[in-house]
N, C-alpha and C positions, 0 to 999 in steps of 0.2 A: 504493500500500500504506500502511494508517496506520499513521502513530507511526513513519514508519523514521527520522526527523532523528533523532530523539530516543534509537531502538533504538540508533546507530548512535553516539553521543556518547555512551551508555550504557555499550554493549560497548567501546568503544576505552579509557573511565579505565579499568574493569575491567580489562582487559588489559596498561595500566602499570601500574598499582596493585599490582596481584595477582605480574606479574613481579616487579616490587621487593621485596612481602613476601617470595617465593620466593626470590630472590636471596639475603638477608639471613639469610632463614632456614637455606639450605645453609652458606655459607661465613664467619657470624657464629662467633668461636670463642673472645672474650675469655674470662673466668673462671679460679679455679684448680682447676676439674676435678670428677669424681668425688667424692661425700660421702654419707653415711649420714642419715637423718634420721629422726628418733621423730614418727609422725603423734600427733594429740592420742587419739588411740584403739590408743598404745603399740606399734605396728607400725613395724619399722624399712624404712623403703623406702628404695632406692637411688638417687641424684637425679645429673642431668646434668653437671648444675656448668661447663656451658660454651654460650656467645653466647645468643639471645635466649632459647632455652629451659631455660637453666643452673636452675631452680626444677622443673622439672618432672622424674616418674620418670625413669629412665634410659629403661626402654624405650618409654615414650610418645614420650619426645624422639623418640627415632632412628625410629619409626613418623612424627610430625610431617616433618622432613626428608626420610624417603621419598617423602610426599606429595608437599611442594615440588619435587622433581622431577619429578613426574610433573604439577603442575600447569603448572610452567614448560615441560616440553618436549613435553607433550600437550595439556594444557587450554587453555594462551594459543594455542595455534596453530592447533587446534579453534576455539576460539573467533573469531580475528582472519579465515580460513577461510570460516566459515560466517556469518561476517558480509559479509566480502564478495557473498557470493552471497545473500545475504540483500538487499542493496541491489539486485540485479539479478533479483529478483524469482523463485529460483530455488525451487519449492517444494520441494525435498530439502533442500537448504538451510537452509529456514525451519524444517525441522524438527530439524535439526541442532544449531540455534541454542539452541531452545529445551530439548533438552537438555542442552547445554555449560553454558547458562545455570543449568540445575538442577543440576549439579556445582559451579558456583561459590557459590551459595546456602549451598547444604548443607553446602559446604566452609568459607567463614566464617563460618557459623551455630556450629560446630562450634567453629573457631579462635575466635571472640569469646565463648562459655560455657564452655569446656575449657582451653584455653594460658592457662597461670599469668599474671597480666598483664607484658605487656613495652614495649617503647617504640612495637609498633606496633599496641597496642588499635583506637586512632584508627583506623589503619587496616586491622585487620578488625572495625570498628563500618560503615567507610565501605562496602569492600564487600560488608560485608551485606547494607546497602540497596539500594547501586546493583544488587547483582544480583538482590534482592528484583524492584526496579520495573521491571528489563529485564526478566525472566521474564514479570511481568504483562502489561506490554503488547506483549511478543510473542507470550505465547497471546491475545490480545486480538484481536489482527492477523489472525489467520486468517479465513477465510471457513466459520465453522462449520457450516452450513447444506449445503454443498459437501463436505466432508472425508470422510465416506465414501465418495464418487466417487472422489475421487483417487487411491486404493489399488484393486488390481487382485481380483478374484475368486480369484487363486493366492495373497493373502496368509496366513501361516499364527497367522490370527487367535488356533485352538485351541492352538497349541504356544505362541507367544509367553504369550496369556493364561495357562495351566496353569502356565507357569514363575514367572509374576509370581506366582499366588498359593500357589505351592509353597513356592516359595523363600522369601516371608514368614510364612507358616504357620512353616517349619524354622528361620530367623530365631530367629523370637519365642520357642519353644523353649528353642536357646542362650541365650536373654539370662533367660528364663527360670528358666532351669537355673542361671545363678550367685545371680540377687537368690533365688528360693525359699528352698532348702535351707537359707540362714541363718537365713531367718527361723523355719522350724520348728526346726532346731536348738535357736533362743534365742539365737546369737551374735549377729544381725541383721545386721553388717557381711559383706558377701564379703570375700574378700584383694584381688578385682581394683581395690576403691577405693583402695589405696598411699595419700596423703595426702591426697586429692581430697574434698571434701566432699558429691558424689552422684554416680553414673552417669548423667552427661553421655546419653553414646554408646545407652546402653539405655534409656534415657527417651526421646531424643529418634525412635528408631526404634521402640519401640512404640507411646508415642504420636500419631505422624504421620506414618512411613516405613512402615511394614510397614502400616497399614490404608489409607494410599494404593494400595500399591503390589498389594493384595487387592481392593481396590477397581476400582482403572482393569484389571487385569486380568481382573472378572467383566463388564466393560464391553466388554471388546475380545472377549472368547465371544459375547458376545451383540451383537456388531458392531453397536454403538451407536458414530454419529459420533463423541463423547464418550470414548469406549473407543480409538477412532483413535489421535484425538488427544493424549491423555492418557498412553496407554500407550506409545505410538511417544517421547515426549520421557523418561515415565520409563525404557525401556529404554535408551535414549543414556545418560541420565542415571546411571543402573547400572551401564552398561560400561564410562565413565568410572573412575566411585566403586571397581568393581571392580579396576580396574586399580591404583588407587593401592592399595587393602588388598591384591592380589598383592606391590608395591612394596613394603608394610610388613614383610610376611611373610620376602622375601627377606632387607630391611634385617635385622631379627631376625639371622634366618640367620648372615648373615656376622658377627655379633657374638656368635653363640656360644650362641644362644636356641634351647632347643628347640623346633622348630616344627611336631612332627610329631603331630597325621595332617595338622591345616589344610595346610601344604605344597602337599598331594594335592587337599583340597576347595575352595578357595578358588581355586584355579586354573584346575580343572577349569567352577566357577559362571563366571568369568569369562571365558573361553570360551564357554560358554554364552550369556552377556550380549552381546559381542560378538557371535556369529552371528547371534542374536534382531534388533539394532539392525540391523546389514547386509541382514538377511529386509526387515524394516518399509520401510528407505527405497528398497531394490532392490525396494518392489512399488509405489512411489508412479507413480503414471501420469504423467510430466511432460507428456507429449501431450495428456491431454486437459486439464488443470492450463492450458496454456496457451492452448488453445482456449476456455477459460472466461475466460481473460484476457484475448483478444482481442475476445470479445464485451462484454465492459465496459468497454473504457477505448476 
């Protein structure tokens, strides 16, 4: 299999690396607390005031930390996981990877343009990249040509696909829906900027999450190898993601945030995503996957 030395030296810093931001991230708690702050655009927002992410809103923080849980006790372990079987040549596996791999991307693409800077920029500049280059050349790795073999004729190409492009269609929407109306108003700012200098989160998912995510989904209807492939790592990759914004929702929660209707919706997608991901690799044919691998090597 190519590039596994490399996948495999890839995924393991990622997985110390990303554990210790996580670590740091939960139970960092210097500062002296809560505080008030006047953004340059006279909005007073409410700030953390405590460990790495003591500069940022209150409730971003506590969303941030949510995360870190859910990266350290699902993502590293997914990851470390699916690596393993990724060495042994396990094609569920490989595809497992490849989505894990596309939650830790996204996740410190996110942490290095959004979290105020703190002591560990460094490192989420580093695994940015690293999980940049391990994503690539583990969709690299596959045997393209081959990949719509490997899924079985029960896979449910149309439900998977309709979800990817529903669910970003309604996306884009909400994100929609806050940048708009300011702007016709005349106010231009939303509230949901607090002190932040652009919408990170909604930029980065209109312009590259949600048209991926439309994309590889009209790929997978039309059971293009490409669609397979694609759509099978972004649904991992979703379920993941999803997971952690349940996590956020909760965090909220218990700190006193009204969360309601999301509660209800974001739970309910997430479930969804989950199912989706278990459909895709529960129809990966590892039988014949390995009978193709036995004629090659």
């Amino acid at each position: 299999m190519k590039h596994k030395q490399t996948i495999t030296i890839l995924g393991s810093l990622i997985a110390v690396l990303s554990a210790i931001t996580s670590l740091l991230g939960i139970f960092s708690n210097d500062g002296s607390g809560p505080f008030q702050y006047e953004s340059i655009r006279g909005r007073m927002v409410d700030i953390y005031g405590k460990g790495i992410y003591h500069h940022m809103s209150a409730d971003v923080a506590i969303q941030g930390i949510a995360q870190d849980y859910v990266t350290l006790f699902i993502g590293v372990p997914l990851l470390l996981v699916s690596l393993v079987g990724f060495r042994k040549q396990l094609i569920h596996h490989h595809f497992l990877l490849s989505g894990t791999l596309g939650y830790f991307l996204v996740t410190f693409l996110f942490y290095t343009s959004m979290a105020m800077f703190n002591i560990m920029f460094l490192a989420y500049v580093l695994l940015m990249g690293l999980s940049f280059f391990a994503l690539f050349l583990t969709l690299r790795s596959f045997e393209y040509s081959r990949i719509a073999e490997y899924f079985s004729s029960k896979t449910p190409t149309g439900f998977v696909g309709w979800f990817l492009i529903i669910n970003s269609i309604l996306i884009a929407f909400l994100w929609l829906n806050i940048i708009v109306p300011p702007l016709i108003q005349g106010t231009i700012y939303p509230p949901e900027l607090n002190h932040y200098t652009t919408l990170i989160v909604q930029g980065f998912d209109l312009g590259l999450l949600l048209p991926i995510s439309f994309i590889v989904g009209l790929f997978l209807i039309k059971k293009k190898p490409m669609g397979y492939l694609y759509a099978t790592t972004y649904i991992i990759f979703l379920s993941i993601l999803m997971t952690a914004l349940t996590a956020k929702i909760i965090a909220m929660a218990i700190n006193g945030v009204n969360v309601v209707p999301v509660v209800f919706i974001i739970p309910s997608i997430n479930i969804i995503t989950i199912i989706s991901a278990f459909l895709m690799i529960k129809n990966i044919q590892i039988k014949k996957f390995k009978e193709y691998k036995n004629t090659t090597t």
